[in-house]
Every structure is written in C-alpha cells, then in structure tokens.
HTML snippet that shows the backbone in 3Dmol.js (N, CA, C, O; Angstrom):
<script src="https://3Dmol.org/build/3Dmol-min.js"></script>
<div id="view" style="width:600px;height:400px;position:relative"></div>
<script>
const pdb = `
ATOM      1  N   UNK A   1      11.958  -1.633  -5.771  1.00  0.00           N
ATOM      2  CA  UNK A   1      10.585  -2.045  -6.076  1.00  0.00           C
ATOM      3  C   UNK A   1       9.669  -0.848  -5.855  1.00  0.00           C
ATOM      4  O   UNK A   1       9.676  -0.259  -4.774  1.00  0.00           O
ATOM      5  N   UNK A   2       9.116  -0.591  -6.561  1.00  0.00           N
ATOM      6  CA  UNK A   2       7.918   0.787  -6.673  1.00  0.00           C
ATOM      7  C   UNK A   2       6.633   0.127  -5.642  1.00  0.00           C
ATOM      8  O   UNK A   2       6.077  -0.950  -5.857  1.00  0.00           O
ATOM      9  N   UNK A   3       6.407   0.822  -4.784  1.00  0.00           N
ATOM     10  CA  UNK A   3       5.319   0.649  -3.956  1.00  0.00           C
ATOM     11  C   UNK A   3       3.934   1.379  -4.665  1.00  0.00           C
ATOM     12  O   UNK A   3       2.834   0.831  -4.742  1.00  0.00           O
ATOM     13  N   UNK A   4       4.237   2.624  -5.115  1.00  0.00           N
ATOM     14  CA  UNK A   4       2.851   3.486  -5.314  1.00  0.00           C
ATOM     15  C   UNK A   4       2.505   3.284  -6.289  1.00  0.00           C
ATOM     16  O   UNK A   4       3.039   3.313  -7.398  1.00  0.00           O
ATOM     17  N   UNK A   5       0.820   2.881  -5.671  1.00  0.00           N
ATOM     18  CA  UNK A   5      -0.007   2.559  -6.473  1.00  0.00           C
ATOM     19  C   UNK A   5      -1.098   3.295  -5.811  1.00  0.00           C
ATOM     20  O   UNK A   5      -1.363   3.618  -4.653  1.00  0.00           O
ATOM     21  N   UNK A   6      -1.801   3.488  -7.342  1.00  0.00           N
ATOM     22  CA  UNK A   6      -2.856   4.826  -6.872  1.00  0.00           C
ATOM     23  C   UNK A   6      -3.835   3.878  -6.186  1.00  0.00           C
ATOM     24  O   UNK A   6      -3.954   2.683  -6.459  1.00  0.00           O
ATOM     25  N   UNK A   7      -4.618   4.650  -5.129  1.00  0.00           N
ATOM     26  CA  UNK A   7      -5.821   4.373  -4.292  1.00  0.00           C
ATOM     27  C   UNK A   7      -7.137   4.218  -5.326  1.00  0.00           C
ATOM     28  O   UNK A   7      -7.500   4.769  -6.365  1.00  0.00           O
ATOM     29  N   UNK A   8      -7.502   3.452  -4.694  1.00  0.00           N
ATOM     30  CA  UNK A   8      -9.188   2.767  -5.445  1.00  0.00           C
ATOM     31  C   UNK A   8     -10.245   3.445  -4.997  1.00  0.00           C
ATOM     32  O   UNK A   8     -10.310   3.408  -3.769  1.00  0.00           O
ATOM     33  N   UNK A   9     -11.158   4.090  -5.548  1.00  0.00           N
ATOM     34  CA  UNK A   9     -12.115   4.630  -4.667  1.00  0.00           C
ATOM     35  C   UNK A   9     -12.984   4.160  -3.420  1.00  0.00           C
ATOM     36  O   UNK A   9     -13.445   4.800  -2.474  1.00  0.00           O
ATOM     37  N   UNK A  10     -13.043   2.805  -3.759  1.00  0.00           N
ATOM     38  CA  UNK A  10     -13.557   1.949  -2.588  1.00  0.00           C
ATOM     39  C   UNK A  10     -12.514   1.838  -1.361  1.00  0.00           C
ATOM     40  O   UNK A  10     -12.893   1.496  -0.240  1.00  0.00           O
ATOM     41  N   UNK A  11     -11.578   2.058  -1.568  1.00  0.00           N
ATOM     42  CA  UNK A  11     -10.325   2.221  -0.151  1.00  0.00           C
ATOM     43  C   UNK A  11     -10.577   3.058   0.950  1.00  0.00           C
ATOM     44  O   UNK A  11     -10.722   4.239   0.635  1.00  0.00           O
ATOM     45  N   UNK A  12     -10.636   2.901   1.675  1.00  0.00           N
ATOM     46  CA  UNK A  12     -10.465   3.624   3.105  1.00  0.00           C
ATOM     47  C   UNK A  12      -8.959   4.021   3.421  1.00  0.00           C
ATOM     48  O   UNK A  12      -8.802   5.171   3.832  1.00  0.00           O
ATOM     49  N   UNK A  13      -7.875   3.252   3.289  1.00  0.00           N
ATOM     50  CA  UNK A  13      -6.495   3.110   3.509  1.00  0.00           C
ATOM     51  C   UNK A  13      -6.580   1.776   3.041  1.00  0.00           C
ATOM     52  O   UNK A  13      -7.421   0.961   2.662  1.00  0.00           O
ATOM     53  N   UNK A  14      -4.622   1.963   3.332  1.00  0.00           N
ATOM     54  CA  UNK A  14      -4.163   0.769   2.483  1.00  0.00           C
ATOM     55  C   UNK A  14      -2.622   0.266   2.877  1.00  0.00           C
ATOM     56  O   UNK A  14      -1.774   1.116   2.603  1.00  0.00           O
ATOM     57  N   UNK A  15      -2.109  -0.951   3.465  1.00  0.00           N
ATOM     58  CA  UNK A  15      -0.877  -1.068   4.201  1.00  0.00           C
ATOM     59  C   UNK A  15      -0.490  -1.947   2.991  1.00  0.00           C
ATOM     60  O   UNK A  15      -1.335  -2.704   2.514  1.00  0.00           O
ATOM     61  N   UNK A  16       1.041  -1.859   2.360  1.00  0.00           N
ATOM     62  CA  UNK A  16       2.124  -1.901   1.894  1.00  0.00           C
ATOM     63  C   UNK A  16       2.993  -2.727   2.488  1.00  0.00           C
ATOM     64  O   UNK A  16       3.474  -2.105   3.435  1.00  0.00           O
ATOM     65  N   UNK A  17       3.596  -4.164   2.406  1.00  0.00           N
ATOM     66  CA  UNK A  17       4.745  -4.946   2.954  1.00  0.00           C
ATOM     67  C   UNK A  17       5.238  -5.389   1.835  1.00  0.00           C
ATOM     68  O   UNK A  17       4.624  -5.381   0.769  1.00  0.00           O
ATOM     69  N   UNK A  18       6.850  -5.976   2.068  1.00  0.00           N
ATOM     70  CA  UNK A  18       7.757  -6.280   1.390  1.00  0.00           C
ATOM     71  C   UNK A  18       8.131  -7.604   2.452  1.00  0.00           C
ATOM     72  O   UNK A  18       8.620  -7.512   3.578  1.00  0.00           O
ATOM     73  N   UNK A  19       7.729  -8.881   1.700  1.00  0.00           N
ATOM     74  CA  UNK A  19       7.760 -10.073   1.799  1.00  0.00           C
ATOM     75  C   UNK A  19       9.156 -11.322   0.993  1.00  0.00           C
ATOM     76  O   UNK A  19      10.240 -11.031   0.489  1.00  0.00           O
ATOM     77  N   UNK A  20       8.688 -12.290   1.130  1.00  0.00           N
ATOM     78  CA  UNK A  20       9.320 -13.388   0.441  1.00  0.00           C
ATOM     79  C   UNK A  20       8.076 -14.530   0.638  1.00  0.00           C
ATOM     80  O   UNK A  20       7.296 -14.934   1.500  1.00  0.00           O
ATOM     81  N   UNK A  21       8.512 -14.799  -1.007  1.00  0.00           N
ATOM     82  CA  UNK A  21       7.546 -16.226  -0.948  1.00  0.00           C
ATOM     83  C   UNK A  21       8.051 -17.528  -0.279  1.00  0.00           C
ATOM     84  O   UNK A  21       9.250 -17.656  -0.031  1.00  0.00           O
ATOM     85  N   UNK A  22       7.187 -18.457   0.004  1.00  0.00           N
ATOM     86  CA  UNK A  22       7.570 -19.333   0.648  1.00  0.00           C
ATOM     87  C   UNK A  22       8.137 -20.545  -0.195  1.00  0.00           C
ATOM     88  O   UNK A  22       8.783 -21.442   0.348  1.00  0.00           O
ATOM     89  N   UNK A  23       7.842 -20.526  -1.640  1.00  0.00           N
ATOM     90  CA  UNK A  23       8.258 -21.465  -2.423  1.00  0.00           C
ATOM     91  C   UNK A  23       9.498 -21.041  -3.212  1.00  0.00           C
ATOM     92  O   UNK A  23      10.037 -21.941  -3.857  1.00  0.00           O
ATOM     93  N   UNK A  24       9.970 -19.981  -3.261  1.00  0.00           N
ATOM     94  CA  UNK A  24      11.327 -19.623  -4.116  1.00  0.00           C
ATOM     95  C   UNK A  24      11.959 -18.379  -2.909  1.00  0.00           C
ATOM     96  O   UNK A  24      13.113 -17.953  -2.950  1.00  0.00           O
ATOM     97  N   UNK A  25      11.291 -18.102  -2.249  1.00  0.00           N
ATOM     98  CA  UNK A  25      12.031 -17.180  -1.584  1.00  0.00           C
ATOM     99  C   UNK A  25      12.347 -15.894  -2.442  1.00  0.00           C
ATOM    100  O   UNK A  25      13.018 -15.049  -1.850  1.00  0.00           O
ATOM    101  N   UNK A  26      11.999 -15.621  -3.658  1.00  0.00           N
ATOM    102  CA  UNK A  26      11.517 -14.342  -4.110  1.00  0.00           C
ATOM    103  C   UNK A  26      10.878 -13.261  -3.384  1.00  0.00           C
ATOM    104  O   UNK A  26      10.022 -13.408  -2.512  1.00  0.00           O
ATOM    105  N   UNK A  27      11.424 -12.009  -3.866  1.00  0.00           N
ATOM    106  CA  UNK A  27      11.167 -10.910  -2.965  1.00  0.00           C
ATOM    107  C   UNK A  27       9.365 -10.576  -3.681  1.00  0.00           C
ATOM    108  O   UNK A  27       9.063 -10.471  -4.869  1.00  0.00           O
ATOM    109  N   UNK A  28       8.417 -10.476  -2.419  1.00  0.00           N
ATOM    110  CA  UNK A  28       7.087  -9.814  -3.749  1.00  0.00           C
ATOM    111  C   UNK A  28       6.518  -8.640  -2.439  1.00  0.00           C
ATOM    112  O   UNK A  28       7.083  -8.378  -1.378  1.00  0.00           O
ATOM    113  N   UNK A  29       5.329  -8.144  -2.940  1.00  0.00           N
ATOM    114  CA  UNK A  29       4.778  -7.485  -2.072  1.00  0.00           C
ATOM    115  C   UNK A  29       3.449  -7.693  -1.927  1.00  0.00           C
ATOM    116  O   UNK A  29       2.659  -8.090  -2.784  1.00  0.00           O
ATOM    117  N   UNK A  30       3.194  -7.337  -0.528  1.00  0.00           N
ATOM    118  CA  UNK A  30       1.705  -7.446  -0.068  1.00  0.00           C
ATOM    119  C   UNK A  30       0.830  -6.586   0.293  1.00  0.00           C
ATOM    120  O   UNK A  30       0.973  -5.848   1.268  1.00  0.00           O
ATOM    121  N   UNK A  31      -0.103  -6.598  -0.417  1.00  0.00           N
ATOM    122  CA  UNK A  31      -0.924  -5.423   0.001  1.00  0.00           C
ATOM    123  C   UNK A  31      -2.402  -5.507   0.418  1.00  0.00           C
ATOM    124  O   UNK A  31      -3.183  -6.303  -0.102  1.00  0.00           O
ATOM    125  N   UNK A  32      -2.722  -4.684   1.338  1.00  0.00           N
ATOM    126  CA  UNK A  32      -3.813  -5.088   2.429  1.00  0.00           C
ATOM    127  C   UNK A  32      -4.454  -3.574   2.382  1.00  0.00           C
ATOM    128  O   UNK A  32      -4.003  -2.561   2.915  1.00  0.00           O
ATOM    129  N   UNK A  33      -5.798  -3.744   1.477  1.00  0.00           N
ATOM    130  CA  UNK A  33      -6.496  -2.685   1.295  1.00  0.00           C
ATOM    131  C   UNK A  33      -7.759  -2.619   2.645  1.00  0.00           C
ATOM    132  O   UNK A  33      -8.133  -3.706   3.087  1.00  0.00           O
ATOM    133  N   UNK A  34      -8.289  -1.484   3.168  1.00  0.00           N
ATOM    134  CA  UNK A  34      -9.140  -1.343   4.163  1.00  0.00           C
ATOM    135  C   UNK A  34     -10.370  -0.789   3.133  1.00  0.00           C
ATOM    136  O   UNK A  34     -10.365   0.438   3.031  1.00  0.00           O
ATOM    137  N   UNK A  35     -11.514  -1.545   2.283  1.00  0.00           N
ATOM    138  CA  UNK A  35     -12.426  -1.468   1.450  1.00  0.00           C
ATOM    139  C   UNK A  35     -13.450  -0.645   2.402  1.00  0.00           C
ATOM    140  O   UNK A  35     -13.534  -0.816   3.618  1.00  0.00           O
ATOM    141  N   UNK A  36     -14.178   0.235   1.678  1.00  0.00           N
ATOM    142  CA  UNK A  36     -15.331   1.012   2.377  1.00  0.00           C
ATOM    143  C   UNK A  36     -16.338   0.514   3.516  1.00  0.00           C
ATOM    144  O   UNK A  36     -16.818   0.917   4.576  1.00  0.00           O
ATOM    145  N   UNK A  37     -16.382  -0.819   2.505  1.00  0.00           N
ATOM    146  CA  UNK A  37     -17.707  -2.025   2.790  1.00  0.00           C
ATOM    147  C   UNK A  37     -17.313  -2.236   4.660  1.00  0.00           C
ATOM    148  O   UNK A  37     -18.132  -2.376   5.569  1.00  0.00           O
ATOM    149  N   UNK A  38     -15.787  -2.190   4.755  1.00  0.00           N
ATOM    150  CA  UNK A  38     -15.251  -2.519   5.985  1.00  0.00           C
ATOM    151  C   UNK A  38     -14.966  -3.568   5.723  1.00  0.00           C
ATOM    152  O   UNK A  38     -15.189  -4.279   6.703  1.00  0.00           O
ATOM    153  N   UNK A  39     -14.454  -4.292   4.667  1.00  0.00           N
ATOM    154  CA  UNK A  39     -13.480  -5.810   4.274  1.00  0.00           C
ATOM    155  C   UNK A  39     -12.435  -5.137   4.319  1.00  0.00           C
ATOM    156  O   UNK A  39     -12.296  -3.916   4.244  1.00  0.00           O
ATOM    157  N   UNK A  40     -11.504  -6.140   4.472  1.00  0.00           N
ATOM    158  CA  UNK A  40      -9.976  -6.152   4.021  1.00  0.00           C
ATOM    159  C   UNK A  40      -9.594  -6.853   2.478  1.00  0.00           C
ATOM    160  O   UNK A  40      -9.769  -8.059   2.305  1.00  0.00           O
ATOM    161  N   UNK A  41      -9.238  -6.264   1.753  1.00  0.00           N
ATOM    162  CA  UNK A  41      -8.855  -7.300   0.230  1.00  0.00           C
ATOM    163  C   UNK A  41      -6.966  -7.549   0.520  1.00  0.00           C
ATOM    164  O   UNK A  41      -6.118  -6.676   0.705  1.00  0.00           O
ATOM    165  N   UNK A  42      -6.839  -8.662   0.478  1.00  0.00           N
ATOM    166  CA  UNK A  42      -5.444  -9.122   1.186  1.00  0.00           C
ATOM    167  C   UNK A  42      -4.771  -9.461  -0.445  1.00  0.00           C
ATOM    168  O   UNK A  42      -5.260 -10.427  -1.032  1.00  0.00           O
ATOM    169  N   UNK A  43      -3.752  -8.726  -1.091  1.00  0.00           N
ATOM    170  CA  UNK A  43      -3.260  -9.383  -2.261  1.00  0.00           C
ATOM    171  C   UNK A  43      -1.801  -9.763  -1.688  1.00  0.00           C
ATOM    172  O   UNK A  43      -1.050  -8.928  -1.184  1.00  0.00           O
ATOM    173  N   UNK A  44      -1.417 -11.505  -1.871  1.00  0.00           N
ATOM    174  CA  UNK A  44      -0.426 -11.716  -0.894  1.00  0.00           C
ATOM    175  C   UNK A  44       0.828 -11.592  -2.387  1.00  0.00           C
ATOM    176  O   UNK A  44       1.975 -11.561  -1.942  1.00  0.00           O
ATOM    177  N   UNK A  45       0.796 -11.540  -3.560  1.00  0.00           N
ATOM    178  CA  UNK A  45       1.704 -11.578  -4.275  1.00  0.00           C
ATOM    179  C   UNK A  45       1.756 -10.429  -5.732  1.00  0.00           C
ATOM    180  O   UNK A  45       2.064 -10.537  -6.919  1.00  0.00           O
ATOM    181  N   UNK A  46       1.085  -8.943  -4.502  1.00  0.00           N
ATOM    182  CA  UNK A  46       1.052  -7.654  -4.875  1.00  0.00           C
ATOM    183  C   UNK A  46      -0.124  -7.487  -5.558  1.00  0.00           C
ATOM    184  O   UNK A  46      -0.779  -8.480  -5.873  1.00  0.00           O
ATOM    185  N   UNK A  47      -0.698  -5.750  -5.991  1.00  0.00           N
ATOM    186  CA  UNK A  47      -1.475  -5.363  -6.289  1.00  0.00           C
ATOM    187  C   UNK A  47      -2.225  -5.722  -7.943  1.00  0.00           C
ATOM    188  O   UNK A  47      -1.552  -5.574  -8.964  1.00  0.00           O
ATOM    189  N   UNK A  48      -3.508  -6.141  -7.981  1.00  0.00           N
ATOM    190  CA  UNK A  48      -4.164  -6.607  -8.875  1.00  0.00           C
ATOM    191  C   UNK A  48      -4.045  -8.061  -9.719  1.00  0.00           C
ATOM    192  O   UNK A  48      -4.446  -8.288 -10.860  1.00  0.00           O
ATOM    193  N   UNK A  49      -3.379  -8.951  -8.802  1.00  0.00           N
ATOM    194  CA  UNK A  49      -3.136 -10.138  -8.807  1.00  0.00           C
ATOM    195  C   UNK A  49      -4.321 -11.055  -7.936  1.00  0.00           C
ATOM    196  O   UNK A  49      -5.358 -10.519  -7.544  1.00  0.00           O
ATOM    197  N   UNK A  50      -4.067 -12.256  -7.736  1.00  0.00           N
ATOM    198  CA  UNK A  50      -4.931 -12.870  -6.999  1.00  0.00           C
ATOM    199  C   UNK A  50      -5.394 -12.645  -5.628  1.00  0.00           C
ATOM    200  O   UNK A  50      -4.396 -12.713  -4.911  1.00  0.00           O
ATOM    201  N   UNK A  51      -6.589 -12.376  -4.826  1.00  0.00           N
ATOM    202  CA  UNK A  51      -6.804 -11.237  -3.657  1.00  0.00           C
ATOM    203  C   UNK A  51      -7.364 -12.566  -2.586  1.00  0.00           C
ATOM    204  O   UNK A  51      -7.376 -13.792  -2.698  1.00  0.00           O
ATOM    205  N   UNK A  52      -7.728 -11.756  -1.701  1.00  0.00           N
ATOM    206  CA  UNK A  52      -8.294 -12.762  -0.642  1.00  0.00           C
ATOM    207  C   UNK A  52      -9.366 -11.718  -0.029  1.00  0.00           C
ATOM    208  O   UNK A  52      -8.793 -10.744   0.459  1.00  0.00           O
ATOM    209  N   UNK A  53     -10.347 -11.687   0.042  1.00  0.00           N
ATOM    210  CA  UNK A  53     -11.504 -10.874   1.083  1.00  0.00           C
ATOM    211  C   UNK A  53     -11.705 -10.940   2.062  1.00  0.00           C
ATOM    212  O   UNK A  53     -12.381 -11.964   2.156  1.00  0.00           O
ATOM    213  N   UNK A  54     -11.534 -10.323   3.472  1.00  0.00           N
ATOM    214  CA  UNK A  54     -11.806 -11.283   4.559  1.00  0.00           C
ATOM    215  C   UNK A  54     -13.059  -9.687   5.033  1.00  0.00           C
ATOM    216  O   UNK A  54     -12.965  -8.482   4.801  1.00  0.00           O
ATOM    217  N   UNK A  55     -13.973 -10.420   5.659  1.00  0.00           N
ATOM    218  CA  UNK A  55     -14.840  -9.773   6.458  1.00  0.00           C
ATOM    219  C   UNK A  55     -14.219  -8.998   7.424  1.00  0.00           C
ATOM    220  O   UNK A  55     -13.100  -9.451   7.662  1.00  0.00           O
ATOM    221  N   UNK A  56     -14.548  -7.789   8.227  1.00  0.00           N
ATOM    222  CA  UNK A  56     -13.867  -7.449   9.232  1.00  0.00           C
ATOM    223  C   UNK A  56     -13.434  -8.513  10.162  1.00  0.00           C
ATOM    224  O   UNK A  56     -12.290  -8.933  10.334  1.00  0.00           O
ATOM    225  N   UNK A  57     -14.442  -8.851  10.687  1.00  0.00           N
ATOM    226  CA  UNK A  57     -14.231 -10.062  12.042  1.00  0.00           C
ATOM    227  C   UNK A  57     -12.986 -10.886  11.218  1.00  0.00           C
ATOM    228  O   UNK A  57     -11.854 -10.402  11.254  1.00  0.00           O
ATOM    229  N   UNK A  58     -13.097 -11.434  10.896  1.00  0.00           N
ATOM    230  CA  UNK A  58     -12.163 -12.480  10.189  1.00  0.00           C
ATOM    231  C   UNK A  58     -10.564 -11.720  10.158  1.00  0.00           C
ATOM    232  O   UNK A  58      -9.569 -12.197  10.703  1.00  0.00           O
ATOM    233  N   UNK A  59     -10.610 -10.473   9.406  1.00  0.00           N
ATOM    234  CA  UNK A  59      -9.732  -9.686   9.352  1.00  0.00           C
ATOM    235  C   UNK A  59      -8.822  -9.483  11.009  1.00  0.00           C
ATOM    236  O   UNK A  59      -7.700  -9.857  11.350  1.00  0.00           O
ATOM    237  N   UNK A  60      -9.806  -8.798  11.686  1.00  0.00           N
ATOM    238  CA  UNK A  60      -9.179  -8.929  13.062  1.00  0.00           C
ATOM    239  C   UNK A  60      -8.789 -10.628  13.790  1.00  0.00           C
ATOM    240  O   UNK A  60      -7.957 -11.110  14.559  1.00  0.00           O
ATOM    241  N   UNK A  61      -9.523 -10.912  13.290  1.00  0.00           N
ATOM    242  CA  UNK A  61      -8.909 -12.635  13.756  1.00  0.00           C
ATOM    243  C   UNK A  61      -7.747 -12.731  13.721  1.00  0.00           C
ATOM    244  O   UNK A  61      -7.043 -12.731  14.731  1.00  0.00           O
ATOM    245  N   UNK A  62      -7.171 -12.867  12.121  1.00  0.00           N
ATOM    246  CA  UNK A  62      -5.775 -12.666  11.748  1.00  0.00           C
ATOM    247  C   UNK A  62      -5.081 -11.587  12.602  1.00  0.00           C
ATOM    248  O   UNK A  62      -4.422 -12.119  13.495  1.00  0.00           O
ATOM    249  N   UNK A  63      -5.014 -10.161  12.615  1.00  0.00           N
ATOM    250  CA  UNK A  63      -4.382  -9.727  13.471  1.00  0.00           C
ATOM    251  C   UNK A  63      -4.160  -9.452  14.618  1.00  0.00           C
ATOM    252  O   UNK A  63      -3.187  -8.910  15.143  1.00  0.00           O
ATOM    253  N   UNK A  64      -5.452  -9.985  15.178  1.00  0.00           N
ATOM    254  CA  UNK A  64      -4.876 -10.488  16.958  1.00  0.00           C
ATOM    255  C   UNK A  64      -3.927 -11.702  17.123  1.00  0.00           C
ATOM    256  O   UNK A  64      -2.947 -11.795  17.863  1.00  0.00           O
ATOM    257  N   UNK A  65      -4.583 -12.857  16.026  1.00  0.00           N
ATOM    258  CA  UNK A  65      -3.204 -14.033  16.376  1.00  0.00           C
ATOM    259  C   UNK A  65      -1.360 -13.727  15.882  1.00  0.00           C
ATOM    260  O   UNK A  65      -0.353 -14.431  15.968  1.00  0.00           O
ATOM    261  N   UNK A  66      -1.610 -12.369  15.379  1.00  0.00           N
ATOM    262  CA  UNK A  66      -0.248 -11.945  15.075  1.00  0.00           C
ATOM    263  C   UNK A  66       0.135 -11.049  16.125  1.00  0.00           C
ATOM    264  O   UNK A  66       1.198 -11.115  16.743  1.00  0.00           O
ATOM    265  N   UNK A  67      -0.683 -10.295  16.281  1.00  0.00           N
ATOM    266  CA  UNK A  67      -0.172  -9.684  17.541  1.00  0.00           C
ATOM    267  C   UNK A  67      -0.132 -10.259  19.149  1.00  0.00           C
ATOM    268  O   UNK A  67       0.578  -9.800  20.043  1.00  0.00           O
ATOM    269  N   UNK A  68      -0.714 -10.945  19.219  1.00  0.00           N
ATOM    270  CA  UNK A  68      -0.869 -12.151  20.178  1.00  0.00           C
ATOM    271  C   UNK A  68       0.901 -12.949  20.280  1.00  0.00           C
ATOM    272  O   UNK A  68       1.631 -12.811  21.262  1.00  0.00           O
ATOM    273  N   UNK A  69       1.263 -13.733  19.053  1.00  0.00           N
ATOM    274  CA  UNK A  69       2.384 -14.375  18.892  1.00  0.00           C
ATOM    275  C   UNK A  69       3.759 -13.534  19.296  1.00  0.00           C
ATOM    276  O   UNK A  69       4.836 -14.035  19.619  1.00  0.00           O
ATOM    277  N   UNK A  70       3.494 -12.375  19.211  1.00  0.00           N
ATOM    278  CA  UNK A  70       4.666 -11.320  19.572  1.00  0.00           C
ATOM    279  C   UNK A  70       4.151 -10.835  20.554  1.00  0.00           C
ATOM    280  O   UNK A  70       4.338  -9.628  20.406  1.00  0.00           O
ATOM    281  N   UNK A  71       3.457 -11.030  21.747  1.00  0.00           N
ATOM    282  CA  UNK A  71       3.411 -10.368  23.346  1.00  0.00           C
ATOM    283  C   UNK A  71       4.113 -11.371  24.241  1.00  0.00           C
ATOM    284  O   UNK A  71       4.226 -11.150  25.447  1.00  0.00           O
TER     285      UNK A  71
END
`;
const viewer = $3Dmol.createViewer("view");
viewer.addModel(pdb, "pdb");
viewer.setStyle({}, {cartoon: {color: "spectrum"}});
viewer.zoomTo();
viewer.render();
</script>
C-alpha cells in the first residue's frame, strides 16, 4: 500500500496508520493531518475521502483516552 502523499500547504505534519475496518475487516489507512489553524483533519478510510475535524482540545481528548487505556 503506497503511503506518500504529498503535504497540503495548510499541514503542519501529518501521522500515517495502517488499520482494518470494523465492518469487513479490510486493510485501509488513516490519516491524521496537524492543519495550521491547529485542527486535526482525521481521514479514518485514507486520504481525500470522508474527514472528521476535531478542534485541538477535542483532538487531545482523544489522545489522552488512548494513551490513558495503555498506562
């Protein structure tokens, strides 16, 4: 599966995972852009598909309860 995909100018960085869906168990990828604005754009079934925006705060929400679940 080809990961690189060129950077957006609005990007700050940008994290890359290799997933499975929960309804077929198909392999897809996820990608979690760090936007200028300081959003996160969350695409859970890869790049330029359907996105999710989360505000910073919100953003860290999510990854404290993940990092939280694994301490």
């Amino acid at each position: 599966m080809d990961l690189v995909v060129r950077q957006h100018e609005n990007e700050r960085s940008r994290v890359v995972v290799i997933g499975r869906r929960i309804d077929d168990g198909t392999q897809c990828t996820v990608v979690a852009s760090h936007e200028r604005t300081g959003h996160w754009a969350i695409y859970p079934h890869g790049w330029g598909k359907f996105g999710v925006r989360l505000p910073q705060a919100e953003a860290l929400t999510v990854a404290q309860a993940i990092i939280a679940a694994h301490q």
